[in-house]
N, CA, C, O and CB atoms as a CASP TS submission, in Angstrom:
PFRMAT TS
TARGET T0000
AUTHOR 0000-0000-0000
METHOD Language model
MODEL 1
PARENT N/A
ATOM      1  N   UNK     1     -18.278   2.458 -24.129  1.00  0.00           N
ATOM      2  CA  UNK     1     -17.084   1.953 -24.779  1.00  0.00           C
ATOM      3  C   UNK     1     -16.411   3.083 -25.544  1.00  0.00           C
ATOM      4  O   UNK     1     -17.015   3.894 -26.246  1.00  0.00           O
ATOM      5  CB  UNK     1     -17.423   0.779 -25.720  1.00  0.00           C
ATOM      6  N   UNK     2     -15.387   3.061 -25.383  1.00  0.00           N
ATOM      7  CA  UNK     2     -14.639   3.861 -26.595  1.00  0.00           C
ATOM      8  C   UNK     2     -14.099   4.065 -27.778  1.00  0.00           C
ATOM      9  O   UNK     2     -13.223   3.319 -28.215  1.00  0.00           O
ATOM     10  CB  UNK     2     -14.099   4.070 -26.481  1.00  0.00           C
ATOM     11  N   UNK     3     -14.455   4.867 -28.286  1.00  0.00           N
ATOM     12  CA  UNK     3     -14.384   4.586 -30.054  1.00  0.00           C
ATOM     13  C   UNK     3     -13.086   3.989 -30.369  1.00  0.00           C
ATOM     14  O   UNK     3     -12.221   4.349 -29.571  1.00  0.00           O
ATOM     15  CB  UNK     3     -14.482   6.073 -31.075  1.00  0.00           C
ATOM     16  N   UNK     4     -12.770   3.374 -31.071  1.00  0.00           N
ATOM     17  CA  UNK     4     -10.904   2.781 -31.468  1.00  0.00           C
ATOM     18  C   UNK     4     -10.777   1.920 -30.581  1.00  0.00           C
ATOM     19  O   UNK     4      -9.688   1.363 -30.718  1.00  0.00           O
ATOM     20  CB  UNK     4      -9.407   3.903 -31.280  1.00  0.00           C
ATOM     21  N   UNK     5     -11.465   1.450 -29.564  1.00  0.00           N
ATOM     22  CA  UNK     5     -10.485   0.453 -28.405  1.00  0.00           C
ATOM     23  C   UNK     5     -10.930  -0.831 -28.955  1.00  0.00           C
ATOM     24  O   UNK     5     -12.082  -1.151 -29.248  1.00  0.00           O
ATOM     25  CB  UNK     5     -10.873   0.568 -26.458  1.00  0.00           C
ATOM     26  N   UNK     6      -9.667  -1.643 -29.071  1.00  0.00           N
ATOM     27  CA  UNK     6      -8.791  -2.837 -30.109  1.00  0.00           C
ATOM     28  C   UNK     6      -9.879  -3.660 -28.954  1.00  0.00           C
ATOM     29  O   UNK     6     -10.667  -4.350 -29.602  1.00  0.00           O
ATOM     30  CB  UNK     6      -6.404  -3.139 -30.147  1.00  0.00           C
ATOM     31  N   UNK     7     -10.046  -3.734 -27.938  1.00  0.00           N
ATOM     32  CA  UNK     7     -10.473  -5.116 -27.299  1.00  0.00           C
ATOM     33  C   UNK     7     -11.797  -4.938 -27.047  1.00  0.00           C
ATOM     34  O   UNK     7     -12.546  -5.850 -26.697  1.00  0.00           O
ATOM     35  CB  UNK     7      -9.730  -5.567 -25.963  1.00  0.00           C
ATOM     36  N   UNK     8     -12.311  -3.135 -27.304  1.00  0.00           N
ATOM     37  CA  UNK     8     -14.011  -3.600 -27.014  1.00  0.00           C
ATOM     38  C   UNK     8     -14.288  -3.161 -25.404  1.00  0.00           C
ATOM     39  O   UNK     8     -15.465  -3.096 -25.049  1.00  0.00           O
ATOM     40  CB  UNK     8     -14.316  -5.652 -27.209  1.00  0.00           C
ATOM     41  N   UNK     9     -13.484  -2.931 -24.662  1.00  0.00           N
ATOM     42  CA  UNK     9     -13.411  -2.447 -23.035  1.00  0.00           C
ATOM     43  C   UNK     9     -13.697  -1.473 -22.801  1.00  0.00           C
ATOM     44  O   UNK     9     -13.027  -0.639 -23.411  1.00  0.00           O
ATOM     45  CB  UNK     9     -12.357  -2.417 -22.360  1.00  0.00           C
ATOM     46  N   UNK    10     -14.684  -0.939 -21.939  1.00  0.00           N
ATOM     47  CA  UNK    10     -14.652   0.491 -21.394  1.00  0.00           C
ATOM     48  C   UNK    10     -12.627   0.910 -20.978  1.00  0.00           C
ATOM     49  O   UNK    10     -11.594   0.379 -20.570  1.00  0.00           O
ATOM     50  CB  UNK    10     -15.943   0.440 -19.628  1.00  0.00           C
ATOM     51  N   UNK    11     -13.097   1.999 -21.386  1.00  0.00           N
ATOM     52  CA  UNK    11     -11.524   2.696 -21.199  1.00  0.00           C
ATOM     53  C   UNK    11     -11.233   3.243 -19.972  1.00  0.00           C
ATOM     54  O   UNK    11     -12.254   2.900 -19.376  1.00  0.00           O
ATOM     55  CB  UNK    11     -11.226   3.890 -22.139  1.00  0.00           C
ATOM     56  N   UNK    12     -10.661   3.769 -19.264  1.00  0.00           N
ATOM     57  CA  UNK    12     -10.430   4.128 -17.554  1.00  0.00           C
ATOM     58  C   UNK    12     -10.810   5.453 -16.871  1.00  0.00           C
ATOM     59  O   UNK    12     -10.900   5.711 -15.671  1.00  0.00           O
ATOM     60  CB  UNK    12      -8.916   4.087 -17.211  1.00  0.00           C
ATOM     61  N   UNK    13     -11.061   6.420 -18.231  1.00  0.00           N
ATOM     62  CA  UNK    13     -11.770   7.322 -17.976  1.00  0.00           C
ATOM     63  C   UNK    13     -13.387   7.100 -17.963  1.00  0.00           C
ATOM     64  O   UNK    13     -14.123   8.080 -17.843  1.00  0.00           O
ATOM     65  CB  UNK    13     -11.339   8.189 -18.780  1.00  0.00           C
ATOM     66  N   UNK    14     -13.841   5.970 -18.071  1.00  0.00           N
ATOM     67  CA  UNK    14     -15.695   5.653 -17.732  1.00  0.00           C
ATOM     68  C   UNK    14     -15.515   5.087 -16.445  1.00  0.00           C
ATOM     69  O   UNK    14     -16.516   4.776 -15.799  1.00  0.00           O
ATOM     70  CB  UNK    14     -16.718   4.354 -18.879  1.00  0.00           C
ATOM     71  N   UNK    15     -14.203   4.883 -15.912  1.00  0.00           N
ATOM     72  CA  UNK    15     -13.978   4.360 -13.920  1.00  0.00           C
ATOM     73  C   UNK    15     -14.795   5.606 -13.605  1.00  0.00           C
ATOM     74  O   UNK    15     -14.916   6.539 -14.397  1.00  0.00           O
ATOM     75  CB  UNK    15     -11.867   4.380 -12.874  1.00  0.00           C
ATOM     76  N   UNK    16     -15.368   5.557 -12.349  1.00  0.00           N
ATOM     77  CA  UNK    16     -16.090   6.653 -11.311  1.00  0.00           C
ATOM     78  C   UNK    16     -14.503   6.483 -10.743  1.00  0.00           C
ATOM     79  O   UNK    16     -13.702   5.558 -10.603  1.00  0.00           O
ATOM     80  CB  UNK    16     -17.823   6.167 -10.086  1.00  0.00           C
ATOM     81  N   UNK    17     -14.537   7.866 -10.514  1.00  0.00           N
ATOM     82  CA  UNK    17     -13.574   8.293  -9.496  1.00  0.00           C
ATOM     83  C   UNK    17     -13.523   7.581  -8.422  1.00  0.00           C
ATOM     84  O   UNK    17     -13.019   6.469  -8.574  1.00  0.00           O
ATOM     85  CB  UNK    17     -13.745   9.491  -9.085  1.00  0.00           C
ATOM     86  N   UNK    18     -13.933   7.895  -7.223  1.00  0.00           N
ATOM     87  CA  UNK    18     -14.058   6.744  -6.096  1.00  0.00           C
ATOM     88  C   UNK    18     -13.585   5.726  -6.037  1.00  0.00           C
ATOM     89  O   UNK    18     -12.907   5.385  -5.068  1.00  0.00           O
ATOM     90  CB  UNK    18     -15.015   6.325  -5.879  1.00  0.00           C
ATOM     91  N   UNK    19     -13.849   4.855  -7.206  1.00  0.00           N
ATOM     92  CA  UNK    19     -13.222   3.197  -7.386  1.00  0.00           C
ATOM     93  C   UNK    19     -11.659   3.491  -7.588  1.00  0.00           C
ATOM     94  O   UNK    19     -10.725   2.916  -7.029  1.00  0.00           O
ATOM     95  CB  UNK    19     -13.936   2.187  -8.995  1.00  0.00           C
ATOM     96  N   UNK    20     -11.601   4.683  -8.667  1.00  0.00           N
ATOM     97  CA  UNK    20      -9.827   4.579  -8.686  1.00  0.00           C
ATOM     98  C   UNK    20      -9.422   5.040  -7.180  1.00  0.00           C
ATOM     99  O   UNK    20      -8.603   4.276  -6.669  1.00  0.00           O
ATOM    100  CB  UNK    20      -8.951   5.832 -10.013  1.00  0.00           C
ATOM    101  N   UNK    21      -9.795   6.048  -6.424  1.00  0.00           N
ATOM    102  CA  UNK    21      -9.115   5.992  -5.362  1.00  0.00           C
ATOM    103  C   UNK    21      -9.595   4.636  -4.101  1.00  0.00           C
ATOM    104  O   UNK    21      -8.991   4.056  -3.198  1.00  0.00           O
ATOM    105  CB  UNK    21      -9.267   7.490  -4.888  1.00  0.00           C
ATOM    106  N   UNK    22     -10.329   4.609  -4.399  1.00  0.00           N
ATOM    107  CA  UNK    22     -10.051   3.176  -3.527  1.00  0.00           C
ATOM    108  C   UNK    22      -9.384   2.507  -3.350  1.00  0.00           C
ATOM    109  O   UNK    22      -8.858   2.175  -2.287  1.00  0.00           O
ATOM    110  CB  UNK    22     -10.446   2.415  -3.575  1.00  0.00           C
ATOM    111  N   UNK    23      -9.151   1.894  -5.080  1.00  0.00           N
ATOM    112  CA  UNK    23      -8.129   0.621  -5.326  1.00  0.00           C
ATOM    113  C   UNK    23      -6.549   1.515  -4.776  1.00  0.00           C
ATOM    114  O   UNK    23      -5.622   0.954  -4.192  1.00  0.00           O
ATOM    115  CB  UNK    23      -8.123  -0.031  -7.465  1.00  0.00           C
ATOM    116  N   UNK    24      -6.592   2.877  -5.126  1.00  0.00           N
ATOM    117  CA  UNK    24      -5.532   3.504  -5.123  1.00  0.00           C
ATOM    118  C   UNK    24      -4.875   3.396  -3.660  1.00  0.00           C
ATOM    119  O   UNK    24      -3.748   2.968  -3.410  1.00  0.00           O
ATOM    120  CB  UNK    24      -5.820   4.821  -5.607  1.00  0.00           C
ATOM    121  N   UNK    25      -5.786   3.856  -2.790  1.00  0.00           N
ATOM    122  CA  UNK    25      -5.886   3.736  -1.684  1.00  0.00           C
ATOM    123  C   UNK    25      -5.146   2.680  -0.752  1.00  0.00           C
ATOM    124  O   UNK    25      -4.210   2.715   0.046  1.00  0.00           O
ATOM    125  CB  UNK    25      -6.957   3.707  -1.673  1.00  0.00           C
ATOM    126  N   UNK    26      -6.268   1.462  -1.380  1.00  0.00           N
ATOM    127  CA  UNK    26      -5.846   0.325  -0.420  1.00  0.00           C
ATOM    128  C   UNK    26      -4.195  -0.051  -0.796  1.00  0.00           C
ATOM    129  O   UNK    26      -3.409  -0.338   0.107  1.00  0.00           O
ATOM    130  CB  UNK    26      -6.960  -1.133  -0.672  1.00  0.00           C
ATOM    131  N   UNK    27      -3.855  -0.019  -1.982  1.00  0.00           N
ATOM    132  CA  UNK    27      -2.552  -0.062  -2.469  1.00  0.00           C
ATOM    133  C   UNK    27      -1.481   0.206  -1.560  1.00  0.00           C
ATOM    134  O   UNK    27      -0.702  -0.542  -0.969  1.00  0.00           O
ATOM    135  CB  UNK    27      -2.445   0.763  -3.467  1.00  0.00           C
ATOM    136  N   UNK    28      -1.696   2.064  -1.601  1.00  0.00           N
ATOM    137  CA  UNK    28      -0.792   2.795  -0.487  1.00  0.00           C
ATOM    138  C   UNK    28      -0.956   1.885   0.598  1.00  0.00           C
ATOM    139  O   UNK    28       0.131   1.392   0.902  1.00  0.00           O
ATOM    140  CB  UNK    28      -1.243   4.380  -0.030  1.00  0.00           C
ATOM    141  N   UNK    29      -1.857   1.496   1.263  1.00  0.00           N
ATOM    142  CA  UNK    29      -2.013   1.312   2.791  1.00  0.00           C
ATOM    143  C   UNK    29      -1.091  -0.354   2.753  1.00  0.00           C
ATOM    144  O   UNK    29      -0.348  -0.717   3.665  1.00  0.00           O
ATOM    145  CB  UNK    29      -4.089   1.292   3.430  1.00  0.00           C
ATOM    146  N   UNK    30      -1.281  -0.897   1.911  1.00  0.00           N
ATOM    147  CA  UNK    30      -0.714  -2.055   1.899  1.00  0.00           C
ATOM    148  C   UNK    30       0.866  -1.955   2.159  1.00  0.00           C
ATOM    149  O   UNK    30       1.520  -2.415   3.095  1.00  0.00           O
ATOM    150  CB  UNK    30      -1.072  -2.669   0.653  1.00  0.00           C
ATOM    151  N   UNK    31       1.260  -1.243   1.088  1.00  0.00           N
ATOM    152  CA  UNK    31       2.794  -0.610   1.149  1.00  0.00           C
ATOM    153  C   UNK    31       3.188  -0.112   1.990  1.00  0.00           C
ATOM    154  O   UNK    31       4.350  -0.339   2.329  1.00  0.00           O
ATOM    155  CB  UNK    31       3.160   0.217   0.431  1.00  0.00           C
ATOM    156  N   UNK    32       2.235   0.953   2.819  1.00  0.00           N
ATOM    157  CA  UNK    32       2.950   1.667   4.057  1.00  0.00           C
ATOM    158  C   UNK    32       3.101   0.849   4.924  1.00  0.00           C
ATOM    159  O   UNK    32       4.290   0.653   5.178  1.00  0.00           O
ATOM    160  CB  UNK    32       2.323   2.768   4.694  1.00  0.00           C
ATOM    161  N   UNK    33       2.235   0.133   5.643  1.00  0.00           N
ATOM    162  CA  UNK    33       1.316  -0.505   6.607  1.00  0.00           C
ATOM    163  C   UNK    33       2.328  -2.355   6.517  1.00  0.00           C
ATOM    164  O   UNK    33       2.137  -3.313   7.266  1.00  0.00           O
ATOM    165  CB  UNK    33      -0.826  -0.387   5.837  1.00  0.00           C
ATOM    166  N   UNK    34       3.174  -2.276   5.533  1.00  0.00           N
ATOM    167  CA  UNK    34       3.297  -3.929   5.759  1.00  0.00           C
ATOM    168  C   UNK    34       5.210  -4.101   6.331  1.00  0.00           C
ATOM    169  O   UNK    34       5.810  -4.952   6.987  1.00  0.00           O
ATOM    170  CB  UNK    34       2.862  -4.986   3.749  1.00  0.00           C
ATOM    171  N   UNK    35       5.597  -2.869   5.689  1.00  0.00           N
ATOM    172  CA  UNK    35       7.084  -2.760   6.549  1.00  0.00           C
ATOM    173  C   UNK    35       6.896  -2.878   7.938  1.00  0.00           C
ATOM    174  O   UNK    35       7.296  -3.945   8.403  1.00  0.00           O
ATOM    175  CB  UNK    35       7.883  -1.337   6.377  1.00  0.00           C
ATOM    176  N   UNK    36       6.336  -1.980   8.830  1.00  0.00           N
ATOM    177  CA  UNK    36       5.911  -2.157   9.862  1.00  0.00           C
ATOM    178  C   UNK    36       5.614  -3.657  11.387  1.00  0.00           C
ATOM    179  O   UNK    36       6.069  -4.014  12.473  1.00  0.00           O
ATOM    180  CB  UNK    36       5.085  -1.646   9.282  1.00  0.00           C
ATOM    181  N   UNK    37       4.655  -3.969  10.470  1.00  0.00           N
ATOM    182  CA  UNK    37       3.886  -5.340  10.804  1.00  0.00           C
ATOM    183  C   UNK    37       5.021  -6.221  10.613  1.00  0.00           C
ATOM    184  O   UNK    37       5.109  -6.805  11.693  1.00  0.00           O
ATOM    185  CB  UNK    37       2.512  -5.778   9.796  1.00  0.00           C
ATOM    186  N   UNK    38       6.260  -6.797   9.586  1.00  0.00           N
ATOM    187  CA  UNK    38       6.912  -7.297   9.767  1.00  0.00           C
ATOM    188  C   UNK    38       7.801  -7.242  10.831  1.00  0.00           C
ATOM    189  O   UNK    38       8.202  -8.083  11.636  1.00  0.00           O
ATOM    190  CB  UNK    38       7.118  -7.300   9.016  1.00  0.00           C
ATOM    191  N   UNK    39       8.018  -6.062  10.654  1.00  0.00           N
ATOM    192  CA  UNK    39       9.391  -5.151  11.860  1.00  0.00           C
ATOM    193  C   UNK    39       8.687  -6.024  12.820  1.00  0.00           C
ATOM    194  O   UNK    39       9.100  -7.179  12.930  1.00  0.00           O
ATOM    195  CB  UNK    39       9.428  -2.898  12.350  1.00  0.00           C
ATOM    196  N   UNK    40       7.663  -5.629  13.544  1.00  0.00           N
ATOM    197  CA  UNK    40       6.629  -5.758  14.649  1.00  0.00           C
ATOM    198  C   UNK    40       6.564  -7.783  15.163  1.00  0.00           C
ATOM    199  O   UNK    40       6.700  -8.272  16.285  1.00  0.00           O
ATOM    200  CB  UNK    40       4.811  -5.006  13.783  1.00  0.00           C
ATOM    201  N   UNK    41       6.384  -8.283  14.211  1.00  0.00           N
ATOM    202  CA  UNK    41       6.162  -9.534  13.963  1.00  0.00           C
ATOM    203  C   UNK    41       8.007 -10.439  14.162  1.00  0.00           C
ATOM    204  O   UNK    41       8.200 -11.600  14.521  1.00  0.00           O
ATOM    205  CB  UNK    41       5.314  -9.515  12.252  1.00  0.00           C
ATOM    206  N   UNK    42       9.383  -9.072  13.665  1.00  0.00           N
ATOM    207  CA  UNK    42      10.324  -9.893  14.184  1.00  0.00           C
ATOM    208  C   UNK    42      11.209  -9.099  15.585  1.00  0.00           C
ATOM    209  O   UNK    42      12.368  -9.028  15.992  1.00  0.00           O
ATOM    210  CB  UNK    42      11.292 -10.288  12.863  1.00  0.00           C
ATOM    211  N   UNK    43       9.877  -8.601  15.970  1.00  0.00           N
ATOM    212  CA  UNK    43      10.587  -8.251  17.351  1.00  0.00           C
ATOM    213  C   UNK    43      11.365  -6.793  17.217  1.00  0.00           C
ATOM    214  O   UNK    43      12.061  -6.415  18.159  1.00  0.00           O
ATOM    215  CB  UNK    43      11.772  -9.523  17.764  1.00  0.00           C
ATOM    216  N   UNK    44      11.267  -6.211  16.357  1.00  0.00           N
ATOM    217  CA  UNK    44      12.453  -5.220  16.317  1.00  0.00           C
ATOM    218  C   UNK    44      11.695  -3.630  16.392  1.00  0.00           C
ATOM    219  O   UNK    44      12.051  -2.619  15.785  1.00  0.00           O
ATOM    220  CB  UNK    44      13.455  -5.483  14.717  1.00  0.00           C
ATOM    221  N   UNK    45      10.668  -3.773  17.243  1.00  0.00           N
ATOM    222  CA  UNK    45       9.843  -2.291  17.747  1.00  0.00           C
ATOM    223  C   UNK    45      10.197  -2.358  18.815  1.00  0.00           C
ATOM    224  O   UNK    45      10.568  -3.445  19.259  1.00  0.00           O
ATOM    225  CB  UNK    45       8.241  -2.029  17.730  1.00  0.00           C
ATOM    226  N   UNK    46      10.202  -1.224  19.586  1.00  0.00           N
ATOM    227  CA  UNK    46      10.030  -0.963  20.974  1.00  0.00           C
ATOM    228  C   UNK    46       9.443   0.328  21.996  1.00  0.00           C
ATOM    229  O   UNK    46      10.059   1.310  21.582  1.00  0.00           O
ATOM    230  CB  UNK    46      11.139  -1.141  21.250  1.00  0.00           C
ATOM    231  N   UNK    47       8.872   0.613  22.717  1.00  0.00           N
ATOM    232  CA  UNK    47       8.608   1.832  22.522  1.00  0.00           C
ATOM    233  C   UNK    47       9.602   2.561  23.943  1.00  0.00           C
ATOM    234  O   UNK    47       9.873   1.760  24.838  1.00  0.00           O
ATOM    235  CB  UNK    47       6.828   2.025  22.460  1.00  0.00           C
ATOM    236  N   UNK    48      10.006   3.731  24.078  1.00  0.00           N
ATOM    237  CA  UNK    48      11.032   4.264  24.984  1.00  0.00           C
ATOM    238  C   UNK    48      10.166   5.619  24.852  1.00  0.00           C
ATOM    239  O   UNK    48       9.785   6.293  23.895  1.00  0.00           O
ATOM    240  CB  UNK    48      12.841   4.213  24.491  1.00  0.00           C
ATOM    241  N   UNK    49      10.038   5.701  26.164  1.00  0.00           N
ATOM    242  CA  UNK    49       8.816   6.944  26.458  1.00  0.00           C
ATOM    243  C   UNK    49       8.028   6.861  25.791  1.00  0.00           C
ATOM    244  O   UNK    49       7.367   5.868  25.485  1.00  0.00           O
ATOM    245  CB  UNK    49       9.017   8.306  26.356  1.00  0.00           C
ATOM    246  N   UNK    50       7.927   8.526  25.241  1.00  0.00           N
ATOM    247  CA  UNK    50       6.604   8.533  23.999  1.00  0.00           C
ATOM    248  C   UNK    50       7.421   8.476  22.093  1.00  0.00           C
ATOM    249  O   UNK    50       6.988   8.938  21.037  1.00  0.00           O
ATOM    250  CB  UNK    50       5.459  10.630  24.284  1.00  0.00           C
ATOM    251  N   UNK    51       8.680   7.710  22.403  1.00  0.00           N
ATOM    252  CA  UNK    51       9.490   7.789  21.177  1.00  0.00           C
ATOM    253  C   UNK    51       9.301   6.200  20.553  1.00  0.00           C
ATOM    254  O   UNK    51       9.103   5.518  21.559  1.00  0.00           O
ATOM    255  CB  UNK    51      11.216   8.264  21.559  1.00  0.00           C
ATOM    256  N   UNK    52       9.278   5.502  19.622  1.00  0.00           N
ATOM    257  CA  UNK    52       9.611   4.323  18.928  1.00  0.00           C
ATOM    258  C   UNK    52      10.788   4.087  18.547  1.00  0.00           C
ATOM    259  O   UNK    52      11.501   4.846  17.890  1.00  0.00           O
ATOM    260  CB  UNK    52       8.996   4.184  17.977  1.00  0.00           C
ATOM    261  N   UNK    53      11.069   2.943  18.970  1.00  0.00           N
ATOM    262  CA  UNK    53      12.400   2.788  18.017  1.00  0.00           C
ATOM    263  C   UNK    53      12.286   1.362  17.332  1.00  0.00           C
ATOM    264  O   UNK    53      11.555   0.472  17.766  1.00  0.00           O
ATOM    265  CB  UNK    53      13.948   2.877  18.963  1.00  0.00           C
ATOM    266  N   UNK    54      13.144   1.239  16.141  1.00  0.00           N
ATOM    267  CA  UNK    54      13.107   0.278  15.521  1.00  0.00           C
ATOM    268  C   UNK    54      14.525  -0.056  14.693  1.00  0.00           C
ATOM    269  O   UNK    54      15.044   0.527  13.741  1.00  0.00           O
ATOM    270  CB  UNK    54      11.976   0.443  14.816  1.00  0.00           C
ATOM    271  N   UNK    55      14.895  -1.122  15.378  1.00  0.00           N
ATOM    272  CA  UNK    55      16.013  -1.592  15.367  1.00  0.00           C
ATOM    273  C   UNK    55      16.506  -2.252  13.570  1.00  0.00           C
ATOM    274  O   UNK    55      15.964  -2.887  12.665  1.00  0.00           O
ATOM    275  CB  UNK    55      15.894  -2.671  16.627  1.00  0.00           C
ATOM    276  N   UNK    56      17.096  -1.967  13.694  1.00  0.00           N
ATOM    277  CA  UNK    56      18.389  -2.937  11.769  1.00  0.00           C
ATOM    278  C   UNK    56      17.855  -4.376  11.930  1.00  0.00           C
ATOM    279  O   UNK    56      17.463  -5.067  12.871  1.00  0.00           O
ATOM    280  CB  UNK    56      21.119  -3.187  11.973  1.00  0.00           C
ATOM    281  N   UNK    57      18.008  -4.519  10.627  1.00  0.00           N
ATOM    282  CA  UNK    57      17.795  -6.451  11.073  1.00  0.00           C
ATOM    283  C   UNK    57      19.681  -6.508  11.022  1.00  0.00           C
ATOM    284  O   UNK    57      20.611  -5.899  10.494  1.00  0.00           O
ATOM    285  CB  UNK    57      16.582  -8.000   9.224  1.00  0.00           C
ATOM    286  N   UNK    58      19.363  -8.058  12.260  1.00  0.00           N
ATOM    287  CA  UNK    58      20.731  -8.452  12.049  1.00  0.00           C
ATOM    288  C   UNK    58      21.255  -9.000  10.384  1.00  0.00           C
ATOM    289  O   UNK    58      20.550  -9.311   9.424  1.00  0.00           O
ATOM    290  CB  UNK    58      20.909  -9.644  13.146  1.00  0.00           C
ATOM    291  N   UNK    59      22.802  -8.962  10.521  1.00  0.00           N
ATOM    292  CA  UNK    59      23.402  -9.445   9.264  1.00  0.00           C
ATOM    293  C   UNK    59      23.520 -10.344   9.524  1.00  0.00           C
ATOM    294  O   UNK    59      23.516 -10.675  10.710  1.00  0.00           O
ATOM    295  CB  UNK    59      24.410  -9.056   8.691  1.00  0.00           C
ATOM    296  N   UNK    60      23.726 -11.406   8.280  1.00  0.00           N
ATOM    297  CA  UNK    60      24.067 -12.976   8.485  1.00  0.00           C
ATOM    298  C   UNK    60      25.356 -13.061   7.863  1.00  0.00           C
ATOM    299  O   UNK    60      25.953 -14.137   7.823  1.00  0.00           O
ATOM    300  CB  UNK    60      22.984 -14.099   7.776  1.00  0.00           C
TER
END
């Protein structure tokens, strides 16, 4: 625990490294990884040779 802390909690520097990049980790992957899967899910991938393309959503 750390000396002065109001609630009594280990503070974030007693985290093991590892755990912060983990959580850190899965974070990124969520964020990168979920634009995609939507695109994918409304049809708007395609692949043309060895290139991708990915189309605008329509306007309403």
């Amino acid at each position: 625990m750390a000396p002065g802390n109001p609630k009594n909690r280990p503070d974030s520097s007693s985290r093991r490294p590892w755990q912060f990049l983990d959580e850190v980790g899965s974070n990124v992957e969520r964020l990168v990884l979920s634009p995609p899967v939507l695109w994918h899910c409304e049809d708007r991938i395609i692949r043309y040779g060895n290139q991708t393309v990915v189309f605008q959503k329509e306007r309403q």
